[in-house]
Every structure is written in structure tokens, then in C-alpha cells.
C-alpha positions as CSV (number, residue, x, y, z in Angstrom):
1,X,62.2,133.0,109.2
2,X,61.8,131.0,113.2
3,X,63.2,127.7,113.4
4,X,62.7,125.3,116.4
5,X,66.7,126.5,117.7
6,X,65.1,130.3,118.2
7,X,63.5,129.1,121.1
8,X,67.1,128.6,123.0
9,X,69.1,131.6,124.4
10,X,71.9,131.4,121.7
11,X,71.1,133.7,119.2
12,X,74.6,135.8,117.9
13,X,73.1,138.7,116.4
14,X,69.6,140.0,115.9
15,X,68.6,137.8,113.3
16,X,66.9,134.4,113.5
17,X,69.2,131.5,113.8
18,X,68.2,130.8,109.9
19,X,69.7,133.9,108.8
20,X,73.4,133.5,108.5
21,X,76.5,134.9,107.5
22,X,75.2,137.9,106.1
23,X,73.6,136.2,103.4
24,X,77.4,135.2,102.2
25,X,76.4,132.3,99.5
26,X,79.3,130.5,100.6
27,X,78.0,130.1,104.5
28,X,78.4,126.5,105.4
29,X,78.0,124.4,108.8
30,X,79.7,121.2,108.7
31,X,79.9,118.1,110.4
32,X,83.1,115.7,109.3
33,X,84.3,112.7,111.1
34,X,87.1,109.9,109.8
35,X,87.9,106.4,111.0
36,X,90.9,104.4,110.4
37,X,93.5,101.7,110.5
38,X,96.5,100.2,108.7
39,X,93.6,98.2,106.7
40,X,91.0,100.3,106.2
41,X,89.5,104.3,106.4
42,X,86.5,105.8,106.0
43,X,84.5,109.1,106.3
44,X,81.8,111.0,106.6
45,X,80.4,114.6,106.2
46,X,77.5,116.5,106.8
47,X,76.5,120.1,105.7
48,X,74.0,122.5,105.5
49,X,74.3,125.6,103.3
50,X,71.4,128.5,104.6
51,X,72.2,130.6,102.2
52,X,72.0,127.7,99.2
53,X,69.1,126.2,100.6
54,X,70.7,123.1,100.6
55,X,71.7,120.3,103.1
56,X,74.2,117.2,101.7
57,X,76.1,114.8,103.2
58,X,78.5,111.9,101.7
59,X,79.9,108.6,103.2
60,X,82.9,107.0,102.0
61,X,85.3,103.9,102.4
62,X,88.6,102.8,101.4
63,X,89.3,99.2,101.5
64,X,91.0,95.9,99.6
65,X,92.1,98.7,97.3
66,X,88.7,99.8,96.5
67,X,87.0,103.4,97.1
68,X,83.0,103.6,97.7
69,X,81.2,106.5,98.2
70,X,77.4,107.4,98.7
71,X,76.3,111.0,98.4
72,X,72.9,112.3,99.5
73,X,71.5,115.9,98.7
74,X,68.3,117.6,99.2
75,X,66.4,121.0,100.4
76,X,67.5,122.5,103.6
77,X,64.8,121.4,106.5
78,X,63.5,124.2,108.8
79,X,64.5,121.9,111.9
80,X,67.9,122.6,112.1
81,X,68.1,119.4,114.5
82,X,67.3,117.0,111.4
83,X,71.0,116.6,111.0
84,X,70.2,113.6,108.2
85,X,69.3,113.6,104.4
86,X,68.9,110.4,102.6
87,X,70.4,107.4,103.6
88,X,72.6,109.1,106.0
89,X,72.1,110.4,109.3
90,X,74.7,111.9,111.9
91,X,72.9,111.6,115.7
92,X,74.7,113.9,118.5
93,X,74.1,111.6,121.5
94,X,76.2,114.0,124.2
95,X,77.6,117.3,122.6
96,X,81.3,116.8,121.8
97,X,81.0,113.8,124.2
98,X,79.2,111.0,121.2
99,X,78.0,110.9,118.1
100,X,75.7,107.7,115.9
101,X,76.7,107.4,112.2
102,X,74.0,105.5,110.2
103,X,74.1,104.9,106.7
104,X,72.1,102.5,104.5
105,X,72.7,102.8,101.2
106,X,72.7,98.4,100.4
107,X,72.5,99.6,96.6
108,X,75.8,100.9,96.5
109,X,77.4,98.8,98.5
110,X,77.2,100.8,101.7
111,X,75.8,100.2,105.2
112,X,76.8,101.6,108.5
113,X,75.9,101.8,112.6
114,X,78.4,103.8,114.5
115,X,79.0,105.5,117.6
116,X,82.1,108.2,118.0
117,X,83.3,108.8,121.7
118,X,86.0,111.3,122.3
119,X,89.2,110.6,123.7
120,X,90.4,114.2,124.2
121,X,89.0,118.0,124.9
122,X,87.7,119.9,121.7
123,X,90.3,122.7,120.8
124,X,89.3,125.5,118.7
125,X,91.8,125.8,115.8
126,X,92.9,129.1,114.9
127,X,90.9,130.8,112.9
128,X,91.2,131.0,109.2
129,X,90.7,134.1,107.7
130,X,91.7,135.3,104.1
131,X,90.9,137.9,101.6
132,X,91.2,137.3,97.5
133,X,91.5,141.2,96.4
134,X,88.5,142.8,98.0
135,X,86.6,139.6,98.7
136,X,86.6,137.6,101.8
137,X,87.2,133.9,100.6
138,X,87.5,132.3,103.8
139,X,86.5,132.8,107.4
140,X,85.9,129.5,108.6
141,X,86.4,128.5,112.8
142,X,87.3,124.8,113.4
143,X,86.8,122.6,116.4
144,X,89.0,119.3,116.3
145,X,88.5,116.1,118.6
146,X,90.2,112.9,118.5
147,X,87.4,109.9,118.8
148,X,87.6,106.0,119.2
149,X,84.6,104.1,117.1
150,X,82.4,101.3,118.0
151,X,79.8,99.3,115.6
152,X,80.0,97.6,112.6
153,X,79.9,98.7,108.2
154,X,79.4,96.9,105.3
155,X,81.3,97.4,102.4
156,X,80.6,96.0,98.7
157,X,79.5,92.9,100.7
158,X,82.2,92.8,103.4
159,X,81.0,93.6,106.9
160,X,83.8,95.0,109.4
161,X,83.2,94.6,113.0
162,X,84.8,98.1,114.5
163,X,83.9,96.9,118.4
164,X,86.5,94.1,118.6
165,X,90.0,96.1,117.4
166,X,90.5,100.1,118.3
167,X,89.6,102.3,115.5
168,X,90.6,105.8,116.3
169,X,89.6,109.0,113.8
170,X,89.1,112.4,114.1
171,X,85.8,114.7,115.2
172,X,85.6,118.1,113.0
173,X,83.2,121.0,113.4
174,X,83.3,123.7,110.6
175,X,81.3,126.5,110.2
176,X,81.8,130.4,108.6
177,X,82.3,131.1,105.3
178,X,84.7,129.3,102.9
179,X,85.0,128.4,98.6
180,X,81.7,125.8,98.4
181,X,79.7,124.6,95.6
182,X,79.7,126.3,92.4
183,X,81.3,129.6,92.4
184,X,78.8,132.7,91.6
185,X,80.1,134.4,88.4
186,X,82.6,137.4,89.3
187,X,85.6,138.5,87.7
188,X,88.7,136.3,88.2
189,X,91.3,137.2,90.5
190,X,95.1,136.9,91.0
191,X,94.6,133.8,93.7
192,X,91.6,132.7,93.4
193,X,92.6,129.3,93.3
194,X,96.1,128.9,94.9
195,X,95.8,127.0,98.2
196,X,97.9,124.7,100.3
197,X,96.5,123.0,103.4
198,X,97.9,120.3,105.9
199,X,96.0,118.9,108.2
200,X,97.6,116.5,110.4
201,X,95.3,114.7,113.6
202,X,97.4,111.8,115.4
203,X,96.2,109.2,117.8
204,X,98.9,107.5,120.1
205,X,97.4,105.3,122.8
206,X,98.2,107.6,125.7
207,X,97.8,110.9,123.9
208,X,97.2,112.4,120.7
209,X,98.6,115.6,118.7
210,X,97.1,118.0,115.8
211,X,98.5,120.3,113.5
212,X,96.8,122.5,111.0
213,X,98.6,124.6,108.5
214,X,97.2,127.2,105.9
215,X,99.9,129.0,103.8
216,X,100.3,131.2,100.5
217,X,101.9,130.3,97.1
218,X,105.5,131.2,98.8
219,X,105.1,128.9,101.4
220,X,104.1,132.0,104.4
221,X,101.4,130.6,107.1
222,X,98.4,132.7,107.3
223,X,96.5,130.0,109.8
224,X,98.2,127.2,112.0
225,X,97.5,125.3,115.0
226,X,99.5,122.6,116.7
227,X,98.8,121.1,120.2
228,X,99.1,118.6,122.2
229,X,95.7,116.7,123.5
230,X,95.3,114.4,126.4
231,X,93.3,110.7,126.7
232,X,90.5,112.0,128.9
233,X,88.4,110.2,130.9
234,X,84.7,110.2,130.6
235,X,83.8,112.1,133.4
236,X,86.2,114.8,132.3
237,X,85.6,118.4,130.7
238,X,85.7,118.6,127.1
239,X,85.6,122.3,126.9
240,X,86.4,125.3,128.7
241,X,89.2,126.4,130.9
242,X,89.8,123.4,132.7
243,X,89.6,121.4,129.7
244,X,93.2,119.1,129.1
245,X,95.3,120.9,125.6
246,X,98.6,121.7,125.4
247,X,99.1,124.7,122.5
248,X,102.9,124.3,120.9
249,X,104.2,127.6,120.0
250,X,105.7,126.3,117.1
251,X,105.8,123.3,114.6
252,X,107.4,123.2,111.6
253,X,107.1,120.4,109.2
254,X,109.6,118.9,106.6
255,X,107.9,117.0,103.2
256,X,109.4,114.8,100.6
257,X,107.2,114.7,97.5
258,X,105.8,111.6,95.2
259,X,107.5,112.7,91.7
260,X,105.1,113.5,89.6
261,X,101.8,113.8,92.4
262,X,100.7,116.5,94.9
263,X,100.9,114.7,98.1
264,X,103.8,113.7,100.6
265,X,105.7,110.5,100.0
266,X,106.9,110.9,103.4
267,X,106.4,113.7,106.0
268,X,108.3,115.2,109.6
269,X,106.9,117.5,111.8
270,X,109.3,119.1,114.0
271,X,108.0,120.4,117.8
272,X,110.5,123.6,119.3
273,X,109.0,122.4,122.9
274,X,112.0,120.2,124.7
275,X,108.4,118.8,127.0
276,X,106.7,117.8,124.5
277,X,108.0,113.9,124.6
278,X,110.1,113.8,121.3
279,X,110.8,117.0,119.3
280,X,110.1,114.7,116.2
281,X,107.2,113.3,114.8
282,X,107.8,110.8,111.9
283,X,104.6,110.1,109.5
284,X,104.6,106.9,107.1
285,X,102.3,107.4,104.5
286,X,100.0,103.6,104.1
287,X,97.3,104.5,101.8
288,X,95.4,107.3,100.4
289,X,91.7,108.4,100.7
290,X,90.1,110.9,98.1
291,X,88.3,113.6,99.8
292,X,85.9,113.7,96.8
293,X,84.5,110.6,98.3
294,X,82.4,112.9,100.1
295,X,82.4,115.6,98.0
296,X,85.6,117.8,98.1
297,X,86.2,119.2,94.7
298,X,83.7,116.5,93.3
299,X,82.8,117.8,89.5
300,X,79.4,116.3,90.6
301,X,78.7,116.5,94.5
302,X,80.5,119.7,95.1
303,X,79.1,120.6,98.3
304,X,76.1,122.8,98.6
305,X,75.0,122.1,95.0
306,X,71.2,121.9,94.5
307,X,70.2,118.8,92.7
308,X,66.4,118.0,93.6
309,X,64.4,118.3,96.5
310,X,66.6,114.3,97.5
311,X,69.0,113.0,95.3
312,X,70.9,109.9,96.1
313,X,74.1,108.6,94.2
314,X,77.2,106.6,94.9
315,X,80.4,106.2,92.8
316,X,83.6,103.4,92.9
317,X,86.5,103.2,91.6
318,X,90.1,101.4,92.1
319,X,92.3,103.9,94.3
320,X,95.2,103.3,92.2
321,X,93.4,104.5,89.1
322,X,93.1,108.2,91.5
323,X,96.9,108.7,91.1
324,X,96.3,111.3,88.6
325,X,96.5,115.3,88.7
326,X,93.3,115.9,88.6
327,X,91.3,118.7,90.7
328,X,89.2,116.1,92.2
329,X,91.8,113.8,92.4
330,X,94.6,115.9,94.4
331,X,92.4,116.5,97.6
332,X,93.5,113.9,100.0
333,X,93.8,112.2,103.3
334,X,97.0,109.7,103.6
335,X,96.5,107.2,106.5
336,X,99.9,107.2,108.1
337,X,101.9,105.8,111.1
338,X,103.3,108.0,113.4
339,X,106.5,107.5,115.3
340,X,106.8,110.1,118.1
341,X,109.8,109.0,120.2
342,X,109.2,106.0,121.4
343,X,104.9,105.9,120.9
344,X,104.0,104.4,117.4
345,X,100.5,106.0,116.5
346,X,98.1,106.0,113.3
347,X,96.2,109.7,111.9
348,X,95.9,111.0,108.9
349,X,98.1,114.1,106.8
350,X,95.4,115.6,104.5
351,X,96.8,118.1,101.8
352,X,95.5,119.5,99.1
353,X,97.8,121.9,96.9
354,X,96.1,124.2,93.9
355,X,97.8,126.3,92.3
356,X,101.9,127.4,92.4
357,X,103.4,126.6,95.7
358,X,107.2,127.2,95.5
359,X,108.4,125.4,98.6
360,X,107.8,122.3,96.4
361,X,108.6,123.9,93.3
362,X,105.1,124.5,92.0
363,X,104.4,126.6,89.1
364,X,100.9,125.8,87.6
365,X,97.6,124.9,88.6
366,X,98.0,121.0,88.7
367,X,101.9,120.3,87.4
368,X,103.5,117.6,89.6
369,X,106.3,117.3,92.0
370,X,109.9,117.1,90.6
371,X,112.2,114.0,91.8
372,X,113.7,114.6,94.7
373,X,112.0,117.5,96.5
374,X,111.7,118.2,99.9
375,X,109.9,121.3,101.4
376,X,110.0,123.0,104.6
């Protein structure tokens, strides 16, 4: 099948542009993009699913102690540039360069005009690859910007005005193959479900940092990333080799648990580079943000789930009433302040631990941490 993007000169393979992954059902393309500061986060994510037939997108804030989420869903469109479903529509003004957020979703309490501009170069995360047994489970590539956002949104009534106060947050492309939507049925395997993942973008006013770190139930890395990333200007490349990053050959991190949760209470990431402007980075966890607000691990928007031809839904609830272990509920970004020598900075540390993980003395699918344990 042609779509409108067959006419360009990009094709990978032989096949159309619609035909991808090798007919893998778990095949995604993903936009996701956060905002945030000391009082406030949201987030937003786009996919399509070619292989599910199925395009969905979710929009989510967290604020006065209150999480609100919208969720679209519908049927794949043959323009592959109709990057919107619903009440929610992500816009690429300039490629990696700007993006326009709209949402308006008044009946559940959501409304939303944005524009992202980057602040640094795109770097292309390491690639995650992993096999379950004789499956391939992931193989997923990642492109990572740090953005500063402009406009206004409207939450359960309360209209924040994002122009007047610097709102950083973080750009991220996905696209490959990784566990989406409902599982087809297949014999169950050792690790099917074990996973650990820290994600870790930080904005400092004169630079920002990332780290991204897969590893397996006994705590051994089989995907990280960790760079630093200059403020760019606007006139300045945001990709290719004259493009401003600065890879770190190694970062380690150090975690002290919540008792009783899956998520850090407080967090260090260690840098082995004497240049790098502090060889510690401390992070202060403020508040929490439920990646099932735009449908991680949802039980009801998993992504790439057919519903109808357009569904639209939204959800609420109290974050304090999400401190459970619960798969839905254990997927999460922390906004956190950053002390890096002498900068103070705000990002977010998303984690989400399934499964045993012994660094933190893990044994079942969803127990909790023990008092007093800290992980390396």
C-alpha cells in the first residue's frame, strides 16, 4: 500500500513506507514530549502502530495534587503526516527545531496550545536491543532533545500561562519494535516480564545532561547512554557531525529506595570524566507523574489497542492514592531537582521495575523495597 511519504527519497527497504518492521505486531513510531516545574508536569504522546492499524495518543497533567489524563484512539490514517487523533494533535513546525501541542478535550478538564523549541542537538541513544528466548522483544532506536515551552493549558478549570516563567522538558522520538498493546498469545517465557529502566533528562540553565539505562534482573546493563548537551542557539545544527554532544564513557548511578514502593526516594549519578563540571549529580525527587496517564501499562489505553474507528476518554485521580504496587501504577516519572556542582537544575528520573531486580533486593513481580536499600 502508497502513502503520500512514498513520494520522498527515504524509503529503507523495498517496501512502501506503510510496510514496516517486517510485519512485527509490536512495530511502533512514537512521538513523546514532557514539561515541567517544581509546581507542575505534564505530557504527551503520540503513536502509530502499522502493523495494529491503530494510531493513539494521550495527554496528561499533574497538578495541586491532582492527575488528569485524556486518551484518544482510532484507525491508522493513510497520511502518515496526520500526526493527530481526536482532540489531540502534535504539529512539527521545523524538524527537531519546533513542535505545536494542541489539545481540547474541555470535558475532561483539559485544554492546551503549545510550542516546544529545542535548547540542544538531538543525540541518538544507544540502541536497545534484547532477545526473550528466541524472540526479539525489543529493538527500539531513541532520539532525545531537551526543549523550553511557550503557551498556555487549562487544567480542571485552572489555566497556566507557560510564556511568563521557563518551562523546560524533554523531546523523545521512538520507533522499532518494543512490548505494546496486548501481547499476542505465545507460550510464556523465563523474562518475559522482568525489566528495569532509568531514564534520566536534566535541564540546567547553561547546559543540560541525559542518561538512559536498560539492565537485567542482576542489575547488568544491556543499553545505556549518558552525555552531556549544550544550550544551542537557534541558528545552530541540531544534527550531524557538527552538532554540540558530549558522550561520557561512563555513569554510574547510586539509588535509595521508598520502603515499600518501586521508585527512588533519592537518587546520584556519578560521571568518571574529571571535565565534565562536577563528577556528581544529586537528584531530589518533588513529585511523581504516572506514565499511565498516557497510556504506559494502562489496563485500558495500553498503547496500540483498537478500540473503534475514534474513541475518546479521560480519567482522574488523587496522585497520592497511585502509591500502590500496581502494574499501572509502578511506571513513573519523578520531577526532581538536580544539583550538579554548583548549577541547580530540574528533569525528570523515570523508572519502571517489573519483575526481580536484585540490586534492590527484588524477588517478585511487584513486592516492594525493603527499608533502607540502596542500589548501585
Amino acid at each position: 500500500m502508497l502513502i503520500p511519504f512514498d513520494d520522498y527519497p527515504i524509503h529503507q527497504t523495498s517496501e512502501p513506507l506503510a510496510h514496516a518492521g517486517q510485519g512485527h505486531p509490536d512495530q511502533y513510531d512514537r512521538f513523546w514530549f514532557n514539561g515541567y516545574t517544581e509546581d507542575f508536569y505534564f505530557a504527551v504522546a503520540l503513536g502509530v502502530y502499522p502493523n495494529r492499524g491503530v494510531i493513539d495518543a494521550g495527554f496528561s497533567v499533574v497538578h495541586d495534587g491532582v492527575q488528569r489524563s485524556v486518551f484518544a484512539s482510532g484507525r491508522i490514517p493513510f497520511d502518515r503526516t496526520e500526526t493527530r487523533i481526536g482532540p489531540i494533535s502534535v504539529q512539527i513546525l521545523e524538524p527537531m527545531r519546533s513542535h505545536r501541542i494542541t489539545v481540547d478535550a474541555p470535558e475532561y478538564g483539559l485544554e492546551a496550545s503549545l510550542t516546544a523549541r529545542t535548547r540542544t542537538a538531538v543525540i541518538e541513544e544507544e540502541r536497545s536491543v534484547r532477545n526473550v528466548g528466541t524472540r526479539r522483544t525489543w529493538d527500539a532506536t531513541r532520539a532525545t532533545q531537551m526543549i523550553r515551552w511557550t503557551g498556555t493549558l487549562s487544567t480542571g478549570g485552572t489555566t497556566i500561562d507557560l510564556t511568563d516563567r521557563t518551562v523546560f522538558g524533554t523531546k523523545d522520538r521512538s520507533w522499532g519494535v518494543r512490548p505494546v498493546g496486548i501481547a499476542p498469545q505465545r507460550a510464556p517465557e523465563h523474562e518475559d516480564q522482568q525489566l528495569f529502566f532509568l531514564w534520566t533528562p536534566l535541564n540546567f540553565d547553561d547546559v543540560s545532561f541525559h542518561y538512559m539505562l536498560h539492565e537485567d534482573a542482576e542489575g547488568t546493563p544491556w543499553a545505556q547512554t549518558g552525555a552531556i548537551l549544550p544550550v544551542i542557539g537557534e541558528t545552530d545544527p541540531v544534527f550531524g557531525p557538527d552538532a554540540k554532544t558530549q558522550p561520557l564513557p561512563q555513569v554510574r548511578k547510586r539509588i535509595e529506595w521508598e520502603p515499600g514502593l518501586r521508585r527512588a526516594r533519592s537518587a546520584t549519578l556519578l560521571l568518571d570524566d574529571p571535565e565534565a563540571g562536577g563528577t556528581r549529580i544529586e537528584l531530589e525527587p518533588l513529585f511523581p507523574f504516572r506514565m499511565k496517564g498516557v497510556g504506559y501499562f494502562h489496563p485500558k489505553w495500553q498503547h496500540g489497542t483498537w478500540h473503534d474507528e475514534l474513541f475518546v476518554d479521560g480519567e482522574e485521580a488523587k496522585t497520592s492514592e497511585l502509591d500502590v504496587l500496581r502494574q499501572d501504577c509502578v511506571h513513573l516519572q519523578q520531577v526532581v531537582r538536580a544539583k550538579w556542582g554548583e548549577r541547580i537544575g530540574y528533569g525528570v528520573m523515570e523508572q519502571v521495575v517489573f519483575g526481580p531486580y536484585a540490586p534492590a533486593g527484588l524477588t517478585d513481580m511487584l513486592d516492594g523495597a525493603k527499608p533502607g536499600i540502596v542500589s548501585t
